[in-house]
N, C-alpha and C positions, 0 to 999 in steps of 0.2 A: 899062435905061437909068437911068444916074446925072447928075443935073443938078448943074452946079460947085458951087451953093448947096447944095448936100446936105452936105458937109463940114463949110462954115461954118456952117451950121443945125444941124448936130450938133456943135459944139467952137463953145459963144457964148465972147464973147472973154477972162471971166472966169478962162476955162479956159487957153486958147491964145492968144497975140498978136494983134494983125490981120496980124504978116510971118507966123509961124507960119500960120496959115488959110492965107493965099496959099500958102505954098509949100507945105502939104500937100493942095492943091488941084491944084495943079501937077504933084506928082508923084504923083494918081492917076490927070490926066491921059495921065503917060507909062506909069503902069503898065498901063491901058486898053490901051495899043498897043505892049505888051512890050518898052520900050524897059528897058535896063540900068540898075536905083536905083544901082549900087555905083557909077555915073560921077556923078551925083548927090548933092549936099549932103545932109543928114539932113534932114526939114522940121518935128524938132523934137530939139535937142538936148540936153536937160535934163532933169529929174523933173519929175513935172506931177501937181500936187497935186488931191486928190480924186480921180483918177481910177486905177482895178486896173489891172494887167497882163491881169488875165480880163474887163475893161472893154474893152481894147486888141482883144483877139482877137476878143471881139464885131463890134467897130465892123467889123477885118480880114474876118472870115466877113462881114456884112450886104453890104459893098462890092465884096469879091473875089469874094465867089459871082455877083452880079451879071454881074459883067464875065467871068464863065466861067472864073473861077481854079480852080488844084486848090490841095489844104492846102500843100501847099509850096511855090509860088508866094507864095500869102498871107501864111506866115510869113516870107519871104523881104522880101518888101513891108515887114512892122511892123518886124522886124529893124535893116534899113537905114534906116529913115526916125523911128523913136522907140530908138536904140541905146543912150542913157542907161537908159531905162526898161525896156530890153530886156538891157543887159549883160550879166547873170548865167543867159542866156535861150539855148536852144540850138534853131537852127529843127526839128532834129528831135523837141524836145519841145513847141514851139510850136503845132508841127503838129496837133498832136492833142487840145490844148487849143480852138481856137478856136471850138468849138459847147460845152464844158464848161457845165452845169446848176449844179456844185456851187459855190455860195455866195452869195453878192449880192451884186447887180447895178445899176449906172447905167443904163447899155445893155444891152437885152433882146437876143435871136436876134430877126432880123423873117426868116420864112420867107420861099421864094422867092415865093410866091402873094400873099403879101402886099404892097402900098406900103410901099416906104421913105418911113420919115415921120422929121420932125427932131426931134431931144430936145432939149428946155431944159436941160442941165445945171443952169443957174445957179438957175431955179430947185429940183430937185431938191437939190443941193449947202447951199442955203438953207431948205429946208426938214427938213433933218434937222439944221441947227447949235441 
């Protein structure tokens, strides 16, 4: 069970817009209920600073596993809905990155047994400037 606030409690607005948050609140709503992203706007279409592409896959794995995704679902999901930061990004290598250990990390793996809990980016972000 993901609550809408879980999104915007993980992306504070320093990071992403307050439209950004909405609409990628929005569309993990439809993801939730296997509706098609590719009919759907991106809910973020630009580089997004601070934040890794192996940040991206986290956040993808914490949310998608949730909701009973396989990995290519998932990456199907980040794909479409962060394409800027995904361009160069191919879902079948996607795939297999989104539980990746190798390097550091904003966002950690929260396993399944565990609560989803929300990051501060901002703090984080500020605390390594």
């Amino acid at each position: 069970p993901i609550k809408s606030s879980a999104a915007s409690d993980v992306y504070k607005r320093q990071v992403l817009t307050p439209e950004e948050i909405d609409n990628l609140v929005y569309s993990i709503q439809l993801f939730a209920i296997n509706y098609e992203l590719n009919q759907q706007p991106a809910a973020v279409n630009r580089a997004i600073h601070h934040i890794s592409t192996l940040d991206l896959h986290h956040f993808g794995w914490n949310i998608g596993k949730r909701l009973k995704k396989d990995n290519t679902g998932i990456a199907h999901f980040l794909k479409t809905q962060f394409p800027v930061v995904f361009k160069n990004s191919t879902e079948a290598s996607m795939k297999k990155k989104l539980k990746s250990e190798d390097g550091r990390f904003m966002i950690d793996i929260i396993e399944l047994d565990k609560e989803l809990s929300p990051v501060n980016l901002n703090k984080i972000i500020h605390s390594q400037a």
